[in-house]
C-alpha positions in Angstrom: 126.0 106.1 81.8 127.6 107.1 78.2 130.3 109.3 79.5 132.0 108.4 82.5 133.6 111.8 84.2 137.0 111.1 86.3 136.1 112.2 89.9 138.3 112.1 93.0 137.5 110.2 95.9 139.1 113.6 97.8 135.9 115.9 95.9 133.1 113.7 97.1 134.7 113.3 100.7 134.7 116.8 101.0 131.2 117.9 99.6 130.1 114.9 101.9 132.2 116.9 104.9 130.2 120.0 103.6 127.1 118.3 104.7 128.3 117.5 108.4 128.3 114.0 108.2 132.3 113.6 108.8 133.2 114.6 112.4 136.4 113.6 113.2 137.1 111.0 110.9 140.7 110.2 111.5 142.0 106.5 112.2 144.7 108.1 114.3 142.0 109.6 116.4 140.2 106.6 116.9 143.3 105.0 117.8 144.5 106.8 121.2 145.2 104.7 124.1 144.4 106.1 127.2 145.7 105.0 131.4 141.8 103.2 132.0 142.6 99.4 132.5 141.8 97.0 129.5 138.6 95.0 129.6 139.6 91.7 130.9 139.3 88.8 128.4 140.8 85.1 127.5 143.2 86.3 125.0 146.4 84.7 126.1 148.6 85.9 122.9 151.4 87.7 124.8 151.4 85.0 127.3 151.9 82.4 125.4 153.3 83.7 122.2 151.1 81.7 119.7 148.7 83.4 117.3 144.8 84.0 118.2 142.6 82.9 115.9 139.6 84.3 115.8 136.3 83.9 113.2 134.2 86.1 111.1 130.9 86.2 109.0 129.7 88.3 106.4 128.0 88.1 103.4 129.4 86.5 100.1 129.3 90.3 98.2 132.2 90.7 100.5 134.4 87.9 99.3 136.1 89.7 96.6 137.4 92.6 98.4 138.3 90.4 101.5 141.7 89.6 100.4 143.0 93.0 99.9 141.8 94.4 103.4 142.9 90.6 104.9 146.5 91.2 103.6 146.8 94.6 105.6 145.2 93.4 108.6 147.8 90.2 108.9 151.0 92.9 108.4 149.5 95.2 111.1 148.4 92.0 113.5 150.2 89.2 112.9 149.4 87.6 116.3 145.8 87.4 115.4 144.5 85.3 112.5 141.2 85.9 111.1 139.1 82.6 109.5 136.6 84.6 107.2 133.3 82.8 106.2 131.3 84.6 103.4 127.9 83.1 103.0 125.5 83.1 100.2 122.3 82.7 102.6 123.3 85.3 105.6 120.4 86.2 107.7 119.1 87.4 110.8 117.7 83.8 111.5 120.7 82.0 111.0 122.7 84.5 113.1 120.1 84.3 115.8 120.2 80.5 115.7 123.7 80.5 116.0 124.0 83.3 118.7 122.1 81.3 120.6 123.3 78.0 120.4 126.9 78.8 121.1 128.0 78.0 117.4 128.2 81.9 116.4 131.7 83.3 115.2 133.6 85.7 117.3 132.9 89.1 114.7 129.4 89.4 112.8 128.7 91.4 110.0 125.2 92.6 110.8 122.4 95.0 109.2 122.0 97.6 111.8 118.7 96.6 112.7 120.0 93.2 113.8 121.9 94.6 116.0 119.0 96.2 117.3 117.2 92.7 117.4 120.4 90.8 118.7 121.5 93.7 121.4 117.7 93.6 123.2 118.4 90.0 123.8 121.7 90.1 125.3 123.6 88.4 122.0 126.2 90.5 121.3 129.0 92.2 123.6 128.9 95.7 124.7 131.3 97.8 123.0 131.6 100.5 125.9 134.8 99.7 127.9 136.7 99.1 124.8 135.7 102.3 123.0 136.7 104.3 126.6 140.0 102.0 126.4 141.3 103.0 123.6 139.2 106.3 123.1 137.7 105.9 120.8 135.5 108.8 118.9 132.6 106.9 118.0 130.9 110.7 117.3 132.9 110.3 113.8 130.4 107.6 112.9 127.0 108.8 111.3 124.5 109.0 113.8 121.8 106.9 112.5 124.0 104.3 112.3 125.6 104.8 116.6 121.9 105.2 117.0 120.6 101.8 115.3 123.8 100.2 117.1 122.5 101.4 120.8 120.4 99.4 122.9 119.0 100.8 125.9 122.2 103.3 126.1 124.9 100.2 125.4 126.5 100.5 122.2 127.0 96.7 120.3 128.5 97.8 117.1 130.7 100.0 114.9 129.6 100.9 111.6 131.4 100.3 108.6 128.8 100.5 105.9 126.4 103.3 105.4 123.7 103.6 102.9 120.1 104.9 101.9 117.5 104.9 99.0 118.0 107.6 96.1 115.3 107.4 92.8 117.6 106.3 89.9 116.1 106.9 86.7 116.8 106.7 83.1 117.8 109.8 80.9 116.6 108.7 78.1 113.4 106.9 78.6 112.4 110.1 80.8 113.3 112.5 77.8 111.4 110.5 75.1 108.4 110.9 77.5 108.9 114.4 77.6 110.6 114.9 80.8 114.0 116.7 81.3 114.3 116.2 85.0 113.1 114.0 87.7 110.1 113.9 89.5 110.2 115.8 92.8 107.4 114.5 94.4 105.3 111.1 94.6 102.6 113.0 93.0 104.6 113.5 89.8 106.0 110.0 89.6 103.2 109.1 89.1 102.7 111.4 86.3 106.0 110.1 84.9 105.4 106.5 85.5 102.2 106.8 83.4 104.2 108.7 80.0 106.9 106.1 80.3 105.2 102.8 80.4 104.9 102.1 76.7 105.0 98.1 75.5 107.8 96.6 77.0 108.7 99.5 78.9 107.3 100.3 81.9 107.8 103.5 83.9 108.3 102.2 88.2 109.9 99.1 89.3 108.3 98.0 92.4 109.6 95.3 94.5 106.8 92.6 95.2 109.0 90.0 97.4 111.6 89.8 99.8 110.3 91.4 103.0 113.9 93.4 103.1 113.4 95.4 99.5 109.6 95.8 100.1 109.9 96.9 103.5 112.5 99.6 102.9 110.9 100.7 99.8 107.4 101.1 101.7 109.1 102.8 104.9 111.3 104.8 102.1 107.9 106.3 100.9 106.0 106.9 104.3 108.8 108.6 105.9 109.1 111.2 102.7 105.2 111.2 102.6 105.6 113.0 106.5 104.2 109.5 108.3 106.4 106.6 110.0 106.0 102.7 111.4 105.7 103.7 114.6 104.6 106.7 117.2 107.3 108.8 118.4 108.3 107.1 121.6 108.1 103.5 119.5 105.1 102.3 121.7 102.7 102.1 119.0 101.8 101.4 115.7 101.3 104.1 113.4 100.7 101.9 110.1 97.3 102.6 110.2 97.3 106.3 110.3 96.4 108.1 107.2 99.5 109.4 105.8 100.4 105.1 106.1 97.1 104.1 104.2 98.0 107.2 101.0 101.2 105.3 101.2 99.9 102.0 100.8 97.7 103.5 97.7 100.7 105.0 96.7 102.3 101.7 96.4 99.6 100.0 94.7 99.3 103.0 91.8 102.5 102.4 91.6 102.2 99.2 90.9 99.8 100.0 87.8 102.9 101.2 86.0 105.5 98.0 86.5 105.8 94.7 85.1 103.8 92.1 85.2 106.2 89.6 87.0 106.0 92.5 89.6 105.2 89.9 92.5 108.3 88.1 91.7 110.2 91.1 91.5 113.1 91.9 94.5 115.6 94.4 94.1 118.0 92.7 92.0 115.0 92.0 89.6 114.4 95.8 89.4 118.3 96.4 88.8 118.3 93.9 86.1 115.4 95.6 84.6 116.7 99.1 84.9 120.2 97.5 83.6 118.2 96.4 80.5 116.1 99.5 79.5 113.2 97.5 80.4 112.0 100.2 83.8 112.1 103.8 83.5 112.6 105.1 87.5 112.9 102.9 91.1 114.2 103.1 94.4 117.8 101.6 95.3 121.1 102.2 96.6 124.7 103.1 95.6 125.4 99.7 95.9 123.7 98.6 92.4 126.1 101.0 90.8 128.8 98.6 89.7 126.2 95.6 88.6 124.3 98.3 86.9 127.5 99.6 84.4 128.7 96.3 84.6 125.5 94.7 82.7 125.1 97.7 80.2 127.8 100.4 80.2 126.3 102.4 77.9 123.1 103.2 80.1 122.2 106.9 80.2 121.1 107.3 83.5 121.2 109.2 86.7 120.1 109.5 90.7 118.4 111.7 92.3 116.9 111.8 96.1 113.6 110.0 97.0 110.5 112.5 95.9 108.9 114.0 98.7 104.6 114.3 99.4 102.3 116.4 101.7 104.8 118.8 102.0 107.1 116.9 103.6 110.8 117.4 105.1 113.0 114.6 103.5 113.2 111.6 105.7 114.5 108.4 104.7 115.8 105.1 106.2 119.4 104.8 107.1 120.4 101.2 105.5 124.1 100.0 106.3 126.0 97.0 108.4 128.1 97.3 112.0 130.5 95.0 113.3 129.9 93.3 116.3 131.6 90.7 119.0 129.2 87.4 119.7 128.8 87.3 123.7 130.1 83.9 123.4 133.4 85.0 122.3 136.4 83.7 124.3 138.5 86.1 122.3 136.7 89.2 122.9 139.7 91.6 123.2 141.0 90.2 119.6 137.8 90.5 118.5 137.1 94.0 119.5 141.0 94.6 117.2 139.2 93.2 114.2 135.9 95.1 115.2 138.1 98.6 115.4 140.0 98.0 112.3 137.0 96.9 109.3 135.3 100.3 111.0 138.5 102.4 110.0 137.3 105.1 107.4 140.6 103.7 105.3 139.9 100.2 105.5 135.7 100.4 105.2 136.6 103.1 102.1 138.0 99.4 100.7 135.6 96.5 102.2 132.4 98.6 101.8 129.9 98.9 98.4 128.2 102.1 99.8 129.7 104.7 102.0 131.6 103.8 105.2 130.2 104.7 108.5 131.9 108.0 108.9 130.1 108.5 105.3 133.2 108.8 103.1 132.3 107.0 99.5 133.6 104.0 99.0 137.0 103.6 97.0 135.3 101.9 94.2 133.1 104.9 93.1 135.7 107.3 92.4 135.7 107.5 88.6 131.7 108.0 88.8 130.1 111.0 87.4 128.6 113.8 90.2 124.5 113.1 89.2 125.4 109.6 90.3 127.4 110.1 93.3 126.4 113.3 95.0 122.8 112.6 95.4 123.7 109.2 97.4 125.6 111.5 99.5 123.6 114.4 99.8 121.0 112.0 100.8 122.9 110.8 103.9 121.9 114.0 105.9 118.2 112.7 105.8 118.4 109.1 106.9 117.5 108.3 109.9 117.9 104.6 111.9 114.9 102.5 112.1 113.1 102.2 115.6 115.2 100.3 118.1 112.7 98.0 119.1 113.3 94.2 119.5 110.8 93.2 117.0 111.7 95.3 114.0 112.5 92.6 111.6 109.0 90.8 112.3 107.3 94.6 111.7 109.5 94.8 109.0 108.4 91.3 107.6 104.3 92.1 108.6 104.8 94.6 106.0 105.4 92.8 103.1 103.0 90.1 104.4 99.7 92.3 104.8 100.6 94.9 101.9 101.4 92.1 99.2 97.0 91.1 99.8 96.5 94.6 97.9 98.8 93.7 95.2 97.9 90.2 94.9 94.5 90.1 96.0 93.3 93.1 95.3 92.6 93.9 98.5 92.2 98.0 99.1 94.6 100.1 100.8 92.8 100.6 103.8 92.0 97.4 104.7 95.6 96.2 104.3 96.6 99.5 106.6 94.1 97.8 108.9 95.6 94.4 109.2 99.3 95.7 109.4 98.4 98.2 111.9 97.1 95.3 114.0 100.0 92.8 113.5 102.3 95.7 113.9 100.2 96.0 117.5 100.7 92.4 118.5 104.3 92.6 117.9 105.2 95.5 119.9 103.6 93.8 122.8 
C-alpha cells in the first residue's frame, strides 16, 4: 500500500448504508425501555448496593482494545464490574467443555456458528425477553449474522463483529505478469496464478491446515461456484454434487500454483507470505489489514470480491462473533447489560477488527484507501450465515480432513467429494 489516502469513517458508513446493510443503527434506538416486566434474574445490585461482578471470554486479538471500551463501560455502569479473560487457545471445545461443566463465564465471545452449535444444545440463554424488555431493534443487525444467532426461532446472541472473504492481491506482482486488474472468475485465477508463479514467487496462497481457514476458503469457493454444503432445507449433504467435486479440483489446481510448505500453511501463513511479496493473490478478511501494513508498509496491493464460476450469483460466507449469556449464569440480567453494550454500533466500531454487526467499519480502518476498504463492504450484501445445524463445526472440520487426502495423497477430486459427502451424511444424522 505505497500511498495511504485519508478516508472518513462517515464515507464508508454511508456507501455501506447505500448497500442496505444499516437499518436502524442507532444505540439510542436500541436502548428504549418499554412497560413489559424485566426477566427475572439473581442480580441483587439495587438490593444490596454492592457491585456485580460478572466474567467474560474472548480471544487474546481483543486484549489491546479492551481497555479503552472497559474504561467507558465502568463510567456508564459502575455497579457492574467486568473480569475480562483473553485467551490465546479460544475454541469451540473448550467453550463447550466449560458450558457444560458449569465452569463457563457469564458473557462468551463466540464465532456465529458456535452459537449455532451451543444454542441446539441448550448452552446459552435466550435473548428474547430482554431484547422485548428493552426493545430492542435487533433488525439493525446484519441478517446473516441474527440468522447464524437463531436456533429453532430463539435468538442466543447479538452480533458485534461482522466479516467475509474478499481476494487481496498484489498490484505489482499482477502487473509484471501482465495483468492490470483482478481476476473475475475462478477460471481466470487460474490463468493469473499460472503467469505469477515465478521462482520464489508463487501466484495463490492456499491454506492446507487449520480446519477453520480451509473450510471457509473451500465453502468461500463452492458458494461463488453456484453449489453449497448442504441441500436447501439442511437435511442433506450436497458435498458430493458436481458443482462440490469442480470445487474440490478447483482447490487442488490451485494448489499447483502455491508453496511448497502449502500443507503447513493457515491463514496467518498466507498473510505473512502476501506481507513478504512471496504470494501474488488469496482469500482473507479485513481483519489482516493492520498485520499486513504493519509487516511491510510499502506493499502495493489491493482487494477485490471473491471471483465468481458457472455463472454464478455472488454468494459467500458470513464470518463474524456474537455475544452471548452462558445458561449457567447467576447474573443473567447484568450479563444481558454487557451483552447490549459490546453490540452497540459505537462501542463494536472500537472492540471489533472487521465491521460491527450493524456493518459499520471498524474505527481502525479509517485512514485506509477505498480499493481496500469498499470491496470488504460491498461484499457484505453477499454473505450469507452458514447452515444452522448442530453439527456444523464437525462438517466444517470433515472438510479439511477428507479434502487434505487430494492434496496430500494425491487422492482425485472425486473420490475425496465421495468420502466427505458420506461423513457429511453421518454427521447430519
Amino acid at each position: 500500500m505505497k500511498k495511504v489516502v485519508k478516508r472518513t469513517l462517515s464515507m464508508t458508513m454511508a456507501a455501506t448504508m447505500a448497500l442496505g446493510l444499516m437499518v436502524g443503527c442507532s444505540s439510542a434506538k436500541g436502548e428504549q425501555k418499554s412497560e413489559s416486566p424485566a426477566p427475572q434474574s439473581d442480580q441483587k445490585t439495587e438490593a444490596s448496593g454492592k457491585p456485580v461482578t460478572i466474567k467474560f471470554w474472548d480471544g487474546n486479538w481483543q486484549e489491546a482494545v479492551w481497555p479503552e471500551v472497559e474504561a467507558i463501560w465502568n463510567k456508564e455502569h459502575p455497579d457492574i464490574k467486568i473480569e475480562a479473560e483473553f485467551q490465546a487457545d479460544l475454541a469451540n471445545d473448550k467453550y463447550m467443555l466449560a458450558l457444560k461443566n458449569g465452569t463457563a463465564p457469564d458473557v462468551l465471545s463466540c464465532a456465529l456458528d458456535w452459537v449455532t452449535t451451543f444454542g441446539n444444545a441448550g448452552l446459552l440463554a435466550p435473548l428474547d425477553e430482554y431484547v422485548a424488555k428493552d426493545s430492542l431493534d435487533v433488525n439493525q443487525f446484519v441478517k446473516g449474522a441474527n440468522d447464524a444467532s437463531t436456533v429453532n426461532g430463539k435468538l442466543y446472541g447479538l452480533p458485534f463483529r461482522s466479516e467475509t472473504y474478499v481476494m487481496f492481491y498484489n498490484k505489482d506482482i499482477l502487473s509484471a505478469a501482465g495483468y492490470q486488474t483482478p481476476p473475475a472468475t475462478w477460471d481466470e485465477v487460474k490463468g493469473v496464478a499460472a503467469a505469477c508463479t515465478n521462482g520464489d514467487v508463487y501466484g495463490y496462497g492456499l491454506c492446507g491446515t487449520n480446519y477453520s481457514n480451509f473450510s471457509f476458503q473451500y465453502i468461500t469457493m463452492l458458494r461463488s461456484s453456484g453449489g453449497d454444503i448442504l441441500n436447501a432445507d439442511n437435511t442433506a449433504s450436497a458435498l458430493g454434487s458436481d458443482v462440490a467435486v469442480q470445487t474440490a479440483q478447483l482447490y487442488k489446481d490451485l494448489a499447483a500454483y502455491a508453496p511448497a510448505s502449502l500443507l503447513e500453511n493457515d491463514n496467518i501463513a498466507n498473510r505473512t507470505l502476501f506481507a513478504s511479496g512471496k504470494i501474488a493473490m488469496y482469500l482473507s478478511g479485513i481483519y489482516d489489514l493492520a498485520e499486513i501494513v504493519k509487516a511491510n508498509p510499502d506493499l502495493n496491493f489491493a482487494c477485490t470480491m471473491v471471483p465468481t464460476a458457472n455463472g454464478a450469483e455472488r454468494n459467500t460466507i458470513l464470518g463474524g462473533w456474537s455475544v452471548a449469556v452462558a445458561e449457567s449464569s447467576k447474573e443473567k440480567e447484568a450479563a444481558w447489560e454487557f451483552v447490549k453494550f459490546l453490540s452497540r454500533p459505537d462501542i463494536a466500531a472500537i472492540y471489533t477488527n472487521t465491521f460491527t454487526g450493524t456493518a459499520e467499519v471498524a474505527a481502525r480502518y479509517t485512514d485506509y484507501p477505498e480499493e481496500i476498504i469498499k470491496p470488504n463492504a460491498d461484499a457484505l450484501q453477499y454473505a450469507n450465515a452458514l447452515p444452522a445445524v448442530e453439527n456444523i463445526v464437525g462438517i466444517r472440520q470433515a472438510i479439511m480432513d477428507n479434502l487434505q487426502l487430494m492434496l496430500s495423497e494425491d487422492m482425485s477430486a472425486e473420490e475425496a467429494s465421495g468420502l466427505l459427502d458420506q461423513a457429511t451424511t453421518k454427521l447430519l444424522k
